[in-house]
C-alpha positions in Angstrom: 84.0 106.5 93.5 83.1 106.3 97.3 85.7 107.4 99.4 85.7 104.6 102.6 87.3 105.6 106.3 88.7 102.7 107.0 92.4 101.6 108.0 93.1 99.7 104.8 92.2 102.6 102.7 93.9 105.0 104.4 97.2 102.3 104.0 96.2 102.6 100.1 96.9 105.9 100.4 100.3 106.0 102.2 101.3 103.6 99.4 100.2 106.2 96.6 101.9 108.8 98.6 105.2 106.6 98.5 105.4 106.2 95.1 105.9 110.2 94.4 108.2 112.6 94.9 107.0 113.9 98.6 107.5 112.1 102.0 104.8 111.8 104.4 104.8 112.5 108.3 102.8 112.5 111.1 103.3 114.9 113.4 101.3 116.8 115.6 101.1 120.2 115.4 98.1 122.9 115.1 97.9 123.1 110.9 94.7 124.8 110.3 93.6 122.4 107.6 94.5 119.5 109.2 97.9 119.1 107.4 101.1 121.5 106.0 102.9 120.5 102.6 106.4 122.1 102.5 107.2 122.3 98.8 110.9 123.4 99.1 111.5 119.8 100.9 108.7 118.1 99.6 107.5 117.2 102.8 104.1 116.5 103.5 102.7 116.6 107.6 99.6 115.3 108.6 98.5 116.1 112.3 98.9 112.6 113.6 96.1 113.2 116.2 93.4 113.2 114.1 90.9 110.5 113.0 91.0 108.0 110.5 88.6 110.2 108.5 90.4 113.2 108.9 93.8 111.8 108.1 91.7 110.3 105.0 90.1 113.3 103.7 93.6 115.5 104.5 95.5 112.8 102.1 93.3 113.3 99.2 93.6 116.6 99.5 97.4 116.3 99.5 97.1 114.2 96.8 94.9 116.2 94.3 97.1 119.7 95.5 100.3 118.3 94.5 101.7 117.7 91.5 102.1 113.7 90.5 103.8 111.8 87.5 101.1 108.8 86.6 104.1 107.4 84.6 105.9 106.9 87.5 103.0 105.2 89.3 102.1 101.7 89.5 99.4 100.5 87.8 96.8 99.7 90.5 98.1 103.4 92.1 97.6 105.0 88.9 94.1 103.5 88.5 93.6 104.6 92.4 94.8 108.4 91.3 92.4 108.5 88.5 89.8 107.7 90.1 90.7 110.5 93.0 91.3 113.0 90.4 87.3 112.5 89.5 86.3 112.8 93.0 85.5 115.4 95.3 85.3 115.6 98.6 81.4 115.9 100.1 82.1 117.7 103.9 
């Protein structure tokens, strides 16, 4: 799967995100990777300065760090985490 940095994917994302157990933020702050997860609130930050590619590649790292339910996913976000769990990210 080719990841795309675009707007609309990035808003494919956020929907995924929604649909699990974590909330997402932008915020700005200095997070070393890019982002912060705080597990204890399952809180996830994204520095809301950054680019379209950097708040896509920070997303999918979210995404394949924490832990997600497919069962509780819709189907076109499950097939969307599948195919994120097959891909890695090319820097």
């Amino acid at each position: 799967m080719t990841i795309k940095y675009s707007r609309h994917y990035l808003h494919k994302l956020e929907d995924l995100m929604a649909e699990t157990d974590f909330i997402l933020r932008y915020e700005k702050g200095n997070f070393k990777s890019g982002y912060c997860i705080l597990s204890e609130t399952r809180i996830a930050l994204i520095n809301k300065y950054y680019s379209i590619e950097g708040k896509v590649n920070c997303l999918i790292d979210i995404i394949k760090s924490i832990e997600i339910d497919p069962a509780k996913l819709s189907e076109k976000n499950q097939k969307l985490f599948t195919e994120l769990s097959q891909t890695e990210l090319k820097l």
